[in-house]
C-alpha positions in Angstrom: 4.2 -7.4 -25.9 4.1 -6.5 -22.2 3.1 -8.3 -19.7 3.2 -6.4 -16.0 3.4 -7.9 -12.6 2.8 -5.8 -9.6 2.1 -6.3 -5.8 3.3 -5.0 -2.2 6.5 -5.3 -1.0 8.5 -8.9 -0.7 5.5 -10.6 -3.0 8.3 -12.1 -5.3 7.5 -9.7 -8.1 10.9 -8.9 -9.2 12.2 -12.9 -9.4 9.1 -14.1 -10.5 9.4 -11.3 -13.5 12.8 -12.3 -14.5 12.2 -15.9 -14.5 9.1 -15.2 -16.7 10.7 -13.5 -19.1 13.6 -15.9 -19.1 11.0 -18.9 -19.9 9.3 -16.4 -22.5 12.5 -14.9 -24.8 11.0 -11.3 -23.3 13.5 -8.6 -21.3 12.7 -8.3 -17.7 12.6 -4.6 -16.5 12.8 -3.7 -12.9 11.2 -0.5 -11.7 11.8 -0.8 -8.3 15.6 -1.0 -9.2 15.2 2.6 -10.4 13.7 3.8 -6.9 16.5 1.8 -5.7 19.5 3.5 -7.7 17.7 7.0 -6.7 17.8 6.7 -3.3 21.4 5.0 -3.1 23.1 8.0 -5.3 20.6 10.9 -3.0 22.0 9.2 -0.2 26.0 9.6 -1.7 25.0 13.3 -1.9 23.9 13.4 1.6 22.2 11.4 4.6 20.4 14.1 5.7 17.1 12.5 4.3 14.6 14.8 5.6 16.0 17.7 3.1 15.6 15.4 0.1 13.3 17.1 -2.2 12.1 15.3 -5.8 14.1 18.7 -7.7 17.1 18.0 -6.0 16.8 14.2 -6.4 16.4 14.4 -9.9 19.9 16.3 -10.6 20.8 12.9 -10.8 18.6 11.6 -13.6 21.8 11.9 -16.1 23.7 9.1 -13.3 21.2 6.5 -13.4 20.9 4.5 -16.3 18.7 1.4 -17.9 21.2 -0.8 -20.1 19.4 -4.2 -22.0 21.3 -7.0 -21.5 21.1 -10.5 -22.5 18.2 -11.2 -20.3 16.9 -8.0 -18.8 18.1 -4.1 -18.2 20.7 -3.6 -15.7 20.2 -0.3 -13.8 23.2 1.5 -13.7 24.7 4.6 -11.0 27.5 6.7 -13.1 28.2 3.5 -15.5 28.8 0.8 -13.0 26.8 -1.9 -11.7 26.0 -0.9 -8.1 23.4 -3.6 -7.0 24.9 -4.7 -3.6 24.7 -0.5 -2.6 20.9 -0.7 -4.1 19.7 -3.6 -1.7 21.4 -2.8 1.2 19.9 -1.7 4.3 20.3 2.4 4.2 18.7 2.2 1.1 16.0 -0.2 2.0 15.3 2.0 4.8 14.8 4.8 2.7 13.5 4.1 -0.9 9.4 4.6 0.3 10.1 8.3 0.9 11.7 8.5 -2.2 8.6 6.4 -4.2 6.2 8.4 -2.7 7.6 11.4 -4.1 5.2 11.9 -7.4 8.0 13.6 -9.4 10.1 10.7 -8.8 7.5 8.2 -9.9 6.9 10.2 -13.0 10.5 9.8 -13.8 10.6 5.9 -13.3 7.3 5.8 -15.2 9.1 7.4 -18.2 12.3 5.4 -17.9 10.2 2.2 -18.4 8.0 3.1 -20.4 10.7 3.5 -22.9 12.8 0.7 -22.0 9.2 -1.3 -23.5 9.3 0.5 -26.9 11.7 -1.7 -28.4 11.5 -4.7 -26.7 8.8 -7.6 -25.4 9.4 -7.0 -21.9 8.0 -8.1 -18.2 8.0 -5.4 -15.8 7.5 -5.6 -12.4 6.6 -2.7 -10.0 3.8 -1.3 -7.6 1.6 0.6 -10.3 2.7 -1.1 -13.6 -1.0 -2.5 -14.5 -2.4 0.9 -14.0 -0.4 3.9 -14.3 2.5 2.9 -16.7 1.0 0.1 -19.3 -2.9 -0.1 -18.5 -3.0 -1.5 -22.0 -0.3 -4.5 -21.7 -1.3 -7.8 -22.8 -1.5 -9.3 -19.6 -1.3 -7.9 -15.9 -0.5 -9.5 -13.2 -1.1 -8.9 -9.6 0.6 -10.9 -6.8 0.0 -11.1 -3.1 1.0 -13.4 -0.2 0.6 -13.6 3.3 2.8 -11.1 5.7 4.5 -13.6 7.6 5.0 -16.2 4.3 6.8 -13.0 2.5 8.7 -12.1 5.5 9.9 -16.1 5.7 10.4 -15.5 1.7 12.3 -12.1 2.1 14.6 -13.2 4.8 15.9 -16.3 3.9 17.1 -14.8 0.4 18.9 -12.0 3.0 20.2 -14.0 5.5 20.8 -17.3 3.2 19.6 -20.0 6.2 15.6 -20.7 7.7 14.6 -17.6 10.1 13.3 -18.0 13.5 10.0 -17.5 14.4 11.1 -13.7 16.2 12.7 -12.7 13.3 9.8 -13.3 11.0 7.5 -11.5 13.3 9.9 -8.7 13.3 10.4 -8.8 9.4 6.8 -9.2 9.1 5.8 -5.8 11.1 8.1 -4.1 9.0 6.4 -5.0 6.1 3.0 -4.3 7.1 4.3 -0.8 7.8 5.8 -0.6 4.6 2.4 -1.9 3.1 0.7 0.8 4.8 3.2 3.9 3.6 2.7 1.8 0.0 -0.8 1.3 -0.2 -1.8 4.2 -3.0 0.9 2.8 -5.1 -0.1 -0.8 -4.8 -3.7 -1.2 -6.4 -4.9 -3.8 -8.5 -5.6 -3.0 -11.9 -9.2 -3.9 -12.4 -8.1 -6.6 -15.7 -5.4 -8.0 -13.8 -5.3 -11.7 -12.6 -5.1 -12.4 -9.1 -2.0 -14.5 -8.1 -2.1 -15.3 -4.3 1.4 -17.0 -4.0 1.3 -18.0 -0.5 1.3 -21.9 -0.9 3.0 -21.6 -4.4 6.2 -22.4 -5.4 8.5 -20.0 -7.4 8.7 -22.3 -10.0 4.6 -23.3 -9.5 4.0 -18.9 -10.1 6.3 -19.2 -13.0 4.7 -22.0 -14.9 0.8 -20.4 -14.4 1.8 -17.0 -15.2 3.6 -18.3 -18.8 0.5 -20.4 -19.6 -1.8 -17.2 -19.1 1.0 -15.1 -21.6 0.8 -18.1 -24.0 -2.9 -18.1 -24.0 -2.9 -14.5 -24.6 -0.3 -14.3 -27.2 -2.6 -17.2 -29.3 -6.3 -15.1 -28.6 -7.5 -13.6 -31.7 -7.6 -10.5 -32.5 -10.9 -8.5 -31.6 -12.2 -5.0 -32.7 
């Protein structure tokens, strides 16, 4: 079974995911990880980021790995765990360029795709409803208000309540980014709409396991 969950950036797709698929028994996949771990070992080849081309950035397709764990796939840069590097602000700074690349997002399309053949998994990305599994069970599409998933995105960051400049300026940068995303983050027309703005984590959590349960009981059509 597959059940996807996609919206724009900060929209708590990747947390939600892996708490779903902790309450379900399923593997939680990240895709955006994968952009992530691209980006971080382009940028240990070189910083000059205007010469990254998708051929050169995939020379490192052999370095990046997907490994199933307990819970979900760790993604992987020459064997080693490397998430601090991922999230970090060079990376974060870059990793749209590298998204928008199409030969990239074929890549990461393939990578998941694969991690989901052996496994019930949740996956959470920008274009998982549509592009990668536009048959999964269930699809999920979350969104939020700018300046609630600026407040979300910057307390898990800086650990204490923001003030109200530094929302504003976290919330610019995300509109920007939702503009350079915006033909990656569409809507699969059979997905539910999830807007998580006066939701709790654990309030997201609990609808988006009832709708999987309800799914995983319907009878068989066809």
């Amino acid at each position: 079974m597959v059940i996807t969950i996609d919206g724009p950036a900060a929209s708590g797709k990747s947390s939600t995911a892996q708490w779903v698929a902790e309450r379900l028994g399923f593997q939680h996949v990240d895709s955006g990880a994968l952009y992530r771990a691209m980006t971080a070992t382009a940028l240990r080849v070189s910083t000059d980021v205007a010469s990254w081309t998708a051929s050169a950035l995939l020379e490192a397709d052999a370095r990046i790995a997907l490994q199933p764990g307990a819970k979900s796939f760790a993604t992987l840069i020459d064997g080693e765990c490397a998430d601090a590097e991922m999230r970090g602000p060079d990376v974060t700074a870059h990793v749209s360029r590298v998204a928008q690349m199409p030969d990239i997002r074929a890549w990461v399309n393939e990578r998941v795709r694969r991690a989901a053949e052996r496994h019930d998994v949740v996956v959470d990305g920008r274009d998982m409803g549509t592009a990668v599994f536009p048959d999964a069970a269930l699809k999920i599409f979350l969104i939020a208000d700018p300046w609630e998933r600026a407040r979300r995105r910057l307390i898990q960051r800086l650990g204490r309540s923001p003030a109200d400049d530094e929302i504003a300026e976290e919330t610019d940068l995300l509109v920007q980014r939702d503009g350079s995303d915006s033909t990656q983050t569409v809507q699969a027309r059979d997905a539910v709409l999830l807007d998580t703005t006066y939701l709790t984590q654990e309030e997201q959590v609990e609808r988006i396991v009832a709708l999987a349960h309800a799914v995983s009981h319907r009878p068989a059509t066809g």
